[in-house]
MMTF fields as JSON, N, C-alpha, C and O atoms, coordinates in Angstrom:
{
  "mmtfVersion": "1.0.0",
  "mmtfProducer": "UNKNOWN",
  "numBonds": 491,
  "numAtoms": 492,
  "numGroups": 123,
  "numChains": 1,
  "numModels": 1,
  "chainsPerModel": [1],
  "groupsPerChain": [123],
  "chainIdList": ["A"],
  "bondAtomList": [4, 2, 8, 6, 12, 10, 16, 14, 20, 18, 24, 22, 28, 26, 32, 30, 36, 34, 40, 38, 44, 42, 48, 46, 52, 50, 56, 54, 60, 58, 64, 62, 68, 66, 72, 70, 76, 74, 80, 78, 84, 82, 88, 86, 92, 90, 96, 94, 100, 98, 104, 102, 108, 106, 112, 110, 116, 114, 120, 118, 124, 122, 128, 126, 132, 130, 136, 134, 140, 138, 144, 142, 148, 146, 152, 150, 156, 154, 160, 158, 164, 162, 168, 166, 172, 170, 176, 174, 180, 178, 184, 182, 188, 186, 192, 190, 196, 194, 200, 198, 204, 202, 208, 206, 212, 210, 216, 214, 220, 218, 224, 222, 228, 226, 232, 230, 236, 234, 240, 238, 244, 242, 248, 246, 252, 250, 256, 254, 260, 258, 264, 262, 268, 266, 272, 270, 276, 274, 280, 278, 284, 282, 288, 286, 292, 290, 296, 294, 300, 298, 304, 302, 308, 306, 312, 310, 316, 314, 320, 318, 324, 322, 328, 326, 332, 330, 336, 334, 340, 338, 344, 342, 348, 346, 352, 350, 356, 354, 360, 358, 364, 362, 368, 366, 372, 370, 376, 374, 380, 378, 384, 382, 388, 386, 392, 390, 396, 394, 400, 398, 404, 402, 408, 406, 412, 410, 416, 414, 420, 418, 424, 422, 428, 426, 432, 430, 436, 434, 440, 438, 444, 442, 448, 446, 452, 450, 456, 454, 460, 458, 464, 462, 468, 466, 472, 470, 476, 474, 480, 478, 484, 482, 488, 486],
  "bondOrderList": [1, 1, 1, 1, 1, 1, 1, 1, 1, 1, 1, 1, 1, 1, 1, 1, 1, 1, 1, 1, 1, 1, 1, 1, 1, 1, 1, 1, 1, 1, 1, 1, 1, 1, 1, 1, 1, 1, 1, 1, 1, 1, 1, 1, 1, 1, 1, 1, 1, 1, 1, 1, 1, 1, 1, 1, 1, 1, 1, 1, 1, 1, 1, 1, 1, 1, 1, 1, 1, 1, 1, 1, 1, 1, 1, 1, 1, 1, 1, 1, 1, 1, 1, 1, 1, 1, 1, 1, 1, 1, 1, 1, 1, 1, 1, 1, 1, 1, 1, 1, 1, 1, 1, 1, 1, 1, 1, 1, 1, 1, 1, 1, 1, 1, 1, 1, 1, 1, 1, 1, 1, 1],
  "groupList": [{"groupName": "UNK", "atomNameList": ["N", "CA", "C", "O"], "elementList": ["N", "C", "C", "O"], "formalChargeList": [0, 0, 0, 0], "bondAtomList": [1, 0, 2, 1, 3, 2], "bondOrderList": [1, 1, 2], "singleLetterCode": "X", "chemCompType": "L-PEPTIDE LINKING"}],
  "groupTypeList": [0, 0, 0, 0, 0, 0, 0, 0, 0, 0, 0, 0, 0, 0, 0, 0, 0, 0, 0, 0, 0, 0, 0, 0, 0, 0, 0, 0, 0, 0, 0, 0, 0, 0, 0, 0, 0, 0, 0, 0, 0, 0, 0, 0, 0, 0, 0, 0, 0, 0, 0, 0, 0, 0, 0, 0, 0, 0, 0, 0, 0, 0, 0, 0, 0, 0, 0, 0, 0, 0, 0, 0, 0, 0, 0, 0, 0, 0, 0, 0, 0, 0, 0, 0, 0, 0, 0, 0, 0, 0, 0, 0, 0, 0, 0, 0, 0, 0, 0, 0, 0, 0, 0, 0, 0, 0, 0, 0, 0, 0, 0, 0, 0, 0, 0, 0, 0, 0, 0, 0, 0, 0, 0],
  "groupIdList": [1, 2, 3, 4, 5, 6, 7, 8, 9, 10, 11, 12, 13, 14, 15, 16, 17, 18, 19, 20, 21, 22, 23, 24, 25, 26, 27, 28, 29, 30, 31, 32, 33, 34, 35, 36, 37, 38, 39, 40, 41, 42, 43, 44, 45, 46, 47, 48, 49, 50, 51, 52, 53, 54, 55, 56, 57, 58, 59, 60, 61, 62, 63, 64, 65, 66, 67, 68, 69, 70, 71, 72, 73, 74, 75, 76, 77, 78, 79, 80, 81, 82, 83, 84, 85, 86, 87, 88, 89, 90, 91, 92, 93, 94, 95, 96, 97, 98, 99, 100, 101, 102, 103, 104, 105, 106, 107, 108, 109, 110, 111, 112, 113, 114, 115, 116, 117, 118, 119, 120, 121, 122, 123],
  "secStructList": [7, 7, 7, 7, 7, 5, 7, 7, 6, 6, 2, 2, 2, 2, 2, 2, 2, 2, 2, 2, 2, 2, 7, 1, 1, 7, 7, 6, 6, 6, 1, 7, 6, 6, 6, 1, 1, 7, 7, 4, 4, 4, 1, 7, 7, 5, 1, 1, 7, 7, 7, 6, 6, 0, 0, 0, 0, 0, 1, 6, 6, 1, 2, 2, 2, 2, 2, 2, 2, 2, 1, 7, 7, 7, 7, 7, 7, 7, 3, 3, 7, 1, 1, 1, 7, 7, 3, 3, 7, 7, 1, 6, 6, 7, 7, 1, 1, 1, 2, 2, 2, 2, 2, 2, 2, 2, 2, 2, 2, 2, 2, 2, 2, 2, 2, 2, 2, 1, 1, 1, 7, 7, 7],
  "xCoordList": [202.243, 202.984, 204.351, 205.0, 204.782, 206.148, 206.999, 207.037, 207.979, 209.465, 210.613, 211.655, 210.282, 211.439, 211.712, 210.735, 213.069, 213.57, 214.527, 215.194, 214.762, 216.007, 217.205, 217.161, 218.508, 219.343, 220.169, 220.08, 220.609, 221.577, 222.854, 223.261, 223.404, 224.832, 225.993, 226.888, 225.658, 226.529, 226.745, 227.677, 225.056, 224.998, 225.747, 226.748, 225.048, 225.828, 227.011, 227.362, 227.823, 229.278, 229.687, 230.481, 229.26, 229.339, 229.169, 229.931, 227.943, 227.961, 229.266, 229.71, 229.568, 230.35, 231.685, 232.064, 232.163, 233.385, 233.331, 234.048, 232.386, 232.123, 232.16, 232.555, 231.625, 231.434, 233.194, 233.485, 233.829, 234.948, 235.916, 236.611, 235.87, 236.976, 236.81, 237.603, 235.747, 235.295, 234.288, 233.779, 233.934, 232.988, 233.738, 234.294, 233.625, 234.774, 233.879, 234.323, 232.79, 232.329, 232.594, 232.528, 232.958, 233.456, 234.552, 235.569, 234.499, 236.204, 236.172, 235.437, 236.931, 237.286, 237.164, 236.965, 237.261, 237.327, 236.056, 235.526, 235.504, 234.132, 232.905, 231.835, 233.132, 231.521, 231.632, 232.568, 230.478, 229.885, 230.197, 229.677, 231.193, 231.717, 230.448, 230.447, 229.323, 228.546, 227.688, 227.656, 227.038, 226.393, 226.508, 225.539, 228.176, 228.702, 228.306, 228.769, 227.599, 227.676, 227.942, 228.891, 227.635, 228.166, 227.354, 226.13, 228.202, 227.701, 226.19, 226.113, 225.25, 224.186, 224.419, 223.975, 225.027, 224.575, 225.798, 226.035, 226.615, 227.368, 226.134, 226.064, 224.791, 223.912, 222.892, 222.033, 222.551, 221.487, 221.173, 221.966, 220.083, 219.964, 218.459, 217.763, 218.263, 216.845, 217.214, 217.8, 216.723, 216.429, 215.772, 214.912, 215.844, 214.61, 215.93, 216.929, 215.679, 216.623, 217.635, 217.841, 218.855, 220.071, 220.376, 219.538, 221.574, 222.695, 222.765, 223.303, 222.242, 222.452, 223.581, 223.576, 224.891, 226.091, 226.399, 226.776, 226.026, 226.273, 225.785, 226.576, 224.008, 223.708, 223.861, 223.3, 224.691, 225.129, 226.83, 227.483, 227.069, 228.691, 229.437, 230.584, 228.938, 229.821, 228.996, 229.573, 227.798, 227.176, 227.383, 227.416, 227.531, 227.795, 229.025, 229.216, 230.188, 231.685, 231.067, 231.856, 229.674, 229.796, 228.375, 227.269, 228.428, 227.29, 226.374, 225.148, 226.977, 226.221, 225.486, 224.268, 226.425, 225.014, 224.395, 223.344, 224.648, 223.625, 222.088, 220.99, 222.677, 221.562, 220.698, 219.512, 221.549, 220.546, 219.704, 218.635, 220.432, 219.788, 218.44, 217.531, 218.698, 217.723, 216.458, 215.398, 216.793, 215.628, 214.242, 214.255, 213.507, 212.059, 211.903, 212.448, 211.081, 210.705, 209.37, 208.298, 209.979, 208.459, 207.242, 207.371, 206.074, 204.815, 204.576, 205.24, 203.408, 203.328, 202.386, 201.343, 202.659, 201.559, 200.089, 199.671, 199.675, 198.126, 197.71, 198.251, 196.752, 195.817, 194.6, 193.767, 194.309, 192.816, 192.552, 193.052, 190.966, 190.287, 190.145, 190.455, 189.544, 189.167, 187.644, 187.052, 187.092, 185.369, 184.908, 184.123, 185.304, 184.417, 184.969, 184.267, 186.881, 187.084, 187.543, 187.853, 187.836, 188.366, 189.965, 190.212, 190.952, 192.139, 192.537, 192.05, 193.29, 193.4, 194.92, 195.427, 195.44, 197.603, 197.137, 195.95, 197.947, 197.495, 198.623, 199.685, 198.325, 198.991, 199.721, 199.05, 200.923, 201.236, 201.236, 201.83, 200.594, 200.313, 198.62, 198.195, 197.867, 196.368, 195.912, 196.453, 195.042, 194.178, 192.865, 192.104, 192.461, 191.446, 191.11, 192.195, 190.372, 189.925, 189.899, 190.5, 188.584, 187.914, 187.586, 188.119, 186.901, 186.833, 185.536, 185.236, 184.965, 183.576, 183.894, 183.525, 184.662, 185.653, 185.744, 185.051, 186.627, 187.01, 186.176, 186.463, 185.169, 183.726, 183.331, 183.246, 182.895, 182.716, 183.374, 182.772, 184.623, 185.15, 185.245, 185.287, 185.242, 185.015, 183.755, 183.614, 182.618, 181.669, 181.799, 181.871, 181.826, 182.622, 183.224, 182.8, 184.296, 185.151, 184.351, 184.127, 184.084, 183.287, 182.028, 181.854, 180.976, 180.161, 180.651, 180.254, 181.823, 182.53, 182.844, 182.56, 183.335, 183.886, 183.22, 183.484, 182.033, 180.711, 179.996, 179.318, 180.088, 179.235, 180.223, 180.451, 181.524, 182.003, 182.284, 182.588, 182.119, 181.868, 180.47, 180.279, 179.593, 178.448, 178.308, 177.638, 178.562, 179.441, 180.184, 180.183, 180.597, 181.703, 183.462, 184.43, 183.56, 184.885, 185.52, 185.383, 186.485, 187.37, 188.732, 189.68, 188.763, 190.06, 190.63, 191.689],
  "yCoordList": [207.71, 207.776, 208.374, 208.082, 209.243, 209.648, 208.831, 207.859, 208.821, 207.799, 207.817, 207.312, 208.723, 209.441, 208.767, 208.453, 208.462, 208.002, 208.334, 208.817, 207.877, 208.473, 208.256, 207.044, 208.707, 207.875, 206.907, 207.282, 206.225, 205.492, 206.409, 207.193, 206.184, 206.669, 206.22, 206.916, 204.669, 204.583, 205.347, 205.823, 205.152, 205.939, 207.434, 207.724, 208.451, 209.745, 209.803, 210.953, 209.017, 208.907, 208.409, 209.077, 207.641, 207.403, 208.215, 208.155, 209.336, 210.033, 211.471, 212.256, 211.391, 212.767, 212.084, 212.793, 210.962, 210.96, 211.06, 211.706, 210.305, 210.707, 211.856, 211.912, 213.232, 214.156, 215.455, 216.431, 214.742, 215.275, 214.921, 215.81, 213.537, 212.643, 213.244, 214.101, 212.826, 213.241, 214.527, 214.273, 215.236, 215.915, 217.133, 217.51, 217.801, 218.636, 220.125, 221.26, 219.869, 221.162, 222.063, 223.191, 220.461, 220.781, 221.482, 221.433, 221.892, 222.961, 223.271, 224.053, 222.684, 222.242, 223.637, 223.525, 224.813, 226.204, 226.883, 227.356, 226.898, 227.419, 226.636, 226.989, 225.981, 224.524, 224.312, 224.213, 224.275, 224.477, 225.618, 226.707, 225.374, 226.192, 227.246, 228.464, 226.009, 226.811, 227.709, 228.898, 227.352, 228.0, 228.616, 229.088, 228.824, 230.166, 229.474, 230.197, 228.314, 228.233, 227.06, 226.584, 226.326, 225.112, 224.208, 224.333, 222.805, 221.928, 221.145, 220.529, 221.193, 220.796, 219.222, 218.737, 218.414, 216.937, 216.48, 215.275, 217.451, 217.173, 217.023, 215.943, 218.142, 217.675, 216.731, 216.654, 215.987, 215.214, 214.19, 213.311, 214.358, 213.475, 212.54, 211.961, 212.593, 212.067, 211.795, 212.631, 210.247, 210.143, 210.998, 211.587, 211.362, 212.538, 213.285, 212.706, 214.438, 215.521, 215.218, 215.102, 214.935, 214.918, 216.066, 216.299, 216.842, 217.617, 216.887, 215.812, 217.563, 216.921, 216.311, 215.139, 217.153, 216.972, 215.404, 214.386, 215.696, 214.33, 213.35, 212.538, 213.233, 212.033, 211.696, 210.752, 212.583, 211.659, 211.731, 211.312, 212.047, 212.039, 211.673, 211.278, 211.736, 210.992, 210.129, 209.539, 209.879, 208.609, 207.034, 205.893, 207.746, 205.875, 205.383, 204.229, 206.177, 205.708, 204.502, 203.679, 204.654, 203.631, 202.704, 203.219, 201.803, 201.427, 200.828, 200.931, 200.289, 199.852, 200.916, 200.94, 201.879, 203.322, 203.098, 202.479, 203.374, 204.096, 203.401, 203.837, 202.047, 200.709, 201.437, 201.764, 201.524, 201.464, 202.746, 202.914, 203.82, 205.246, 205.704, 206.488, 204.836, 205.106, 204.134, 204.286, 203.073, 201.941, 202.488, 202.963, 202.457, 202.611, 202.096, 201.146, 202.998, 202.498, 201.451, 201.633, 200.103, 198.844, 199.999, 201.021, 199.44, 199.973, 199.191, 198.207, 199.834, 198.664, 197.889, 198.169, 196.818, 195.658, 195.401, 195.09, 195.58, 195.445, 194.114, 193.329, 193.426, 192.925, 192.741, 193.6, 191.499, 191.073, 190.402, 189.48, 191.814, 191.111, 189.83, 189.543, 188.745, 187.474, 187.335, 186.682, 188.501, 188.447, 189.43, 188.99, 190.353, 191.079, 191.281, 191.546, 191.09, 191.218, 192.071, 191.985, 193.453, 194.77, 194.093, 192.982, 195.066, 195.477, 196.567, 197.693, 196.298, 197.632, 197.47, 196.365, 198.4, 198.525, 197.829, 197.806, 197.254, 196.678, 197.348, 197.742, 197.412, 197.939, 196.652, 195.764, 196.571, 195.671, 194.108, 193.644, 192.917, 192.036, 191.769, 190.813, 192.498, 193.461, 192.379, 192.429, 191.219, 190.249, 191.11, 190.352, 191.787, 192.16, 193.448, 194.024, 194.18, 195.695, 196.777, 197.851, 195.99, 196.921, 196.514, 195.435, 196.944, 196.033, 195.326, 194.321, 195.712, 194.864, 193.495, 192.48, 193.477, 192.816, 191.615, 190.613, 192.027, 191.091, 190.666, 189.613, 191.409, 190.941, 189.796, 188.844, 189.809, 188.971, 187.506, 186.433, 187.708, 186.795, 185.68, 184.47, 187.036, 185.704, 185.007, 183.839, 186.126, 185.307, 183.983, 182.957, 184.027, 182.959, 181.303, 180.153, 181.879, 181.013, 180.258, 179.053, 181.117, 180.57, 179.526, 178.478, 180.107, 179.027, 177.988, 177.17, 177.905, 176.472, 175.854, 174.666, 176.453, 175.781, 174.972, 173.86, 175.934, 175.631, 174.288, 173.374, 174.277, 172.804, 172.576, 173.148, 171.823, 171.149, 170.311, 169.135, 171.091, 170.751, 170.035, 169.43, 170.234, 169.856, 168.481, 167.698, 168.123, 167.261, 166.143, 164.94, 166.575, 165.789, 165.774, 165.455, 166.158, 166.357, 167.067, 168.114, 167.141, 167.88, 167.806, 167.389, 168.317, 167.765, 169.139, 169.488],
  "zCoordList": [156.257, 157.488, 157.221, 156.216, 158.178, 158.36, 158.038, 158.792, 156.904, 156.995, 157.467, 157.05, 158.811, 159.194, 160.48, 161.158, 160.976, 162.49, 162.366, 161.451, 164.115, 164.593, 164.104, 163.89, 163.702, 163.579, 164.76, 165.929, 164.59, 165.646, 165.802, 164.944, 167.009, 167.463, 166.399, 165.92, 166.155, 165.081, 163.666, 163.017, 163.546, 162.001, 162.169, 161.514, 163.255, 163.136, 163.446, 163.709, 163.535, 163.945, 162.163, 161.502, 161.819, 160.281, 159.329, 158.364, 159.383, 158.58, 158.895, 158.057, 160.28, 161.028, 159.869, 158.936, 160.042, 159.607, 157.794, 157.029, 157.569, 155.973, 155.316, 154.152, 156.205, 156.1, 155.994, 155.304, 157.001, 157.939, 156.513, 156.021, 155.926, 155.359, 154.081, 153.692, 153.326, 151.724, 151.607, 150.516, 151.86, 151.132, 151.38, 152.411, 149.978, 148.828, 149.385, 149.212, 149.95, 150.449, 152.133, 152.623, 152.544, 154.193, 154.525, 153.833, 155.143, 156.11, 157.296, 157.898, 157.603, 159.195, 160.036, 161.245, 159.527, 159.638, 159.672, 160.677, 158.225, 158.039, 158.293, 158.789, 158.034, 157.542, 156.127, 155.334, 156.069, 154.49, 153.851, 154.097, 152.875, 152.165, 151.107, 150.932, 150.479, 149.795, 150.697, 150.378, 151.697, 152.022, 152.96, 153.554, 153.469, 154.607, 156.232, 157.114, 156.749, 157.964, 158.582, 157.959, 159.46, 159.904, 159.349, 159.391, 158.54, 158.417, 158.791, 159.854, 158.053, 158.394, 158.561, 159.602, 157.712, 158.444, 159.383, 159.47, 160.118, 161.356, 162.175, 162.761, 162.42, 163.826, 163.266, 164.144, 162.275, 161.518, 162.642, 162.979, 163.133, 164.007, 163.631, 164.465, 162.377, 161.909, 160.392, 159.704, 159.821, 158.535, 157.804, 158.459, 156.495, 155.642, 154.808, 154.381, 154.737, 153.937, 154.337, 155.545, 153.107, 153.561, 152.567, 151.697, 152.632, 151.754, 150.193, 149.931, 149.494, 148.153, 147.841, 147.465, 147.977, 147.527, 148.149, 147.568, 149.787, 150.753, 149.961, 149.48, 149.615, 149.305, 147.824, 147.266, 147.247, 145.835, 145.665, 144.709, 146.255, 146.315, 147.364, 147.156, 148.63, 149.474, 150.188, 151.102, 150.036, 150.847, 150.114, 150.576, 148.407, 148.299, 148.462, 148.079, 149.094, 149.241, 150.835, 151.3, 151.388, 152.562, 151.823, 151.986, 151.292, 150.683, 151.985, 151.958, 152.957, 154.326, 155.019, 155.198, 155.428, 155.887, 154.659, 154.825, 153.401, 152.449, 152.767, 153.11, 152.445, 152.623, 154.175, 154.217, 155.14, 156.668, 156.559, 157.145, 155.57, 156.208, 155.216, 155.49, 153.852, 152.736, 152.834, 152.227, 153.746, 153.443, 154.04, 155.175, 153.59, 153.906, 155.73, 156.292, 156.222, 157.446, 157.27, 156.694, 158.127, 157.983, 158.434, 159.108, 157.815, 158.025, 159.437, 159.765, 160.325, 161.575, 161.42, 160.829, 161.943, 161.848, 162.424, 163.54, 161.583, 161.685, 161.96, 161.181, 162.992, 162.89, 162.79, 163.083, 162.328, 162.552, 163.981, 164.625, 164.247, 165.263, 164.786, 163.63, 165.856, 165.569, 165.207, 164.347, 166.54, 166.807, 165.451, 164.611, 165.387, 164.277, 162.956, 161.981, 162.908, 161.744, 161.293, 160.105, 162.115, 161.575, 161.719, 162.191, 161.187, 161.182, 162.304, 162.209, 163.218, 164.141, 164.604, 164.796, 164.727, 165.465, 166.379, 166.702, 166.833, 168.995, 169.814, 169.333, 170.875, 171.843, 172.421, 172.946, 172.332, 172.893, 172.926, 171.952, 174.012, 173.025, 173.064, 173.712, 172.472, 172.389, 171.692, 170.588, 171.781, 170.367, 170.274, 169.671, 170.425, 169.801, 169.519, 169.6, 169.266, 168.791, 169.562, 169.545, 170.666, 171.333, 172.528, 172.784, 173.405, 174.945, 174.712, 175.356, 174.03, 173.344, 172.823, 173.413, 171.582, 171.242, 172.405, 172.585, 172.947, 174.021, 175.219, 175.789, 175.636, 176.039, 175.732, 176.509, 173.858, 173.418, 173.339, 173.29, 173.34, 173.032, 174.791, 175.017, 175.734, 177.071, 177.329, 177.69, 177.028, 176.644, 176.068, 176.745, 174.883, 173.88, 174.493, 174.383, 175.095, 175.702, 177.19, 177.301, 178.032, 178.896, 178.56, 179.182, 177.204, 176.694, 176.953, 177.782, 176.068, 175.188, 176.519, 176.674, 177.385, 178.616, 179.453, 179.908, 179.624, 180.787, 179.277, 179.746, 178.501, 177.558, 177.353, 176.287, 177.819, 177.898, 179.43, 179.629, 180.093, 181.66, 182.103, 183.158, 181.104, 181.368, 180.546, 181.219, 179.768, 178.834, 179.555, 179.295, 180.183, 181.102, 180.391, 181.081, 179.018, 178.721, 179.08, 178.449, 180.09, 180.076, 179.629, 180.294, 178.244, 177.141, 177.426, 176.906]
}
């Protein structure tokens, strides 16, 4: 999976001034001095490739961005169906797989209900 997201407003306001304050390649005039045009991580609007120079020379002067912008994105959470047992993303708050899946499972529930009604417990 992609490890890439958006940044926050905060973060690019963090990296704009990091950029503006310390890095020995910036000029308020040109951009990027090495490579003749405007600053590439002034528009960075996504985790992934940063400016070499940026990410070893002026990103650890903020060790808090460094931490937010380098950490791995969580994987998403998988569950287990109940009825058959696969692993599947859910949509939302989704308990089961498939509409089969969940077929089953009212099936299921209704049994238990209707022999318990017949039973006479109703716990």
């Amino acid at each position: 999976m992609n490890d890439c997201r958006e940044l926050t407003r905060q973060e690019r306001a963090a990296i704009r001034a990091l950029v503006v304050k310390w890095c020995a390649n910036y000029d308020r005039e040109y951009g990027c001095l090495p490579l003749d045009c405007p600053c590439y991580m002034l528009g960075k609007c996504w985790t992934g490739a940063y400016c070499r120079y940026f990410r070893e020379a002026v990103l650890p002067l903020d060790p808090a961005l460094e931490a937010a912008i380098t950490a791995p994105v969580p994987a998403p959470e998988l569950r287990t169906c109940p009825i058959c047992g696969r692993r599947f993303l859910p949509k939302r708050q989704q308990r089961y797989c498939t509409p089969l899946c969940q077929a089953e499972a009212n099936r299921r529930m209704t049994r238990e209900r209707m022999r318990k009604m017949r039973r006479g417990c109703y716990d």
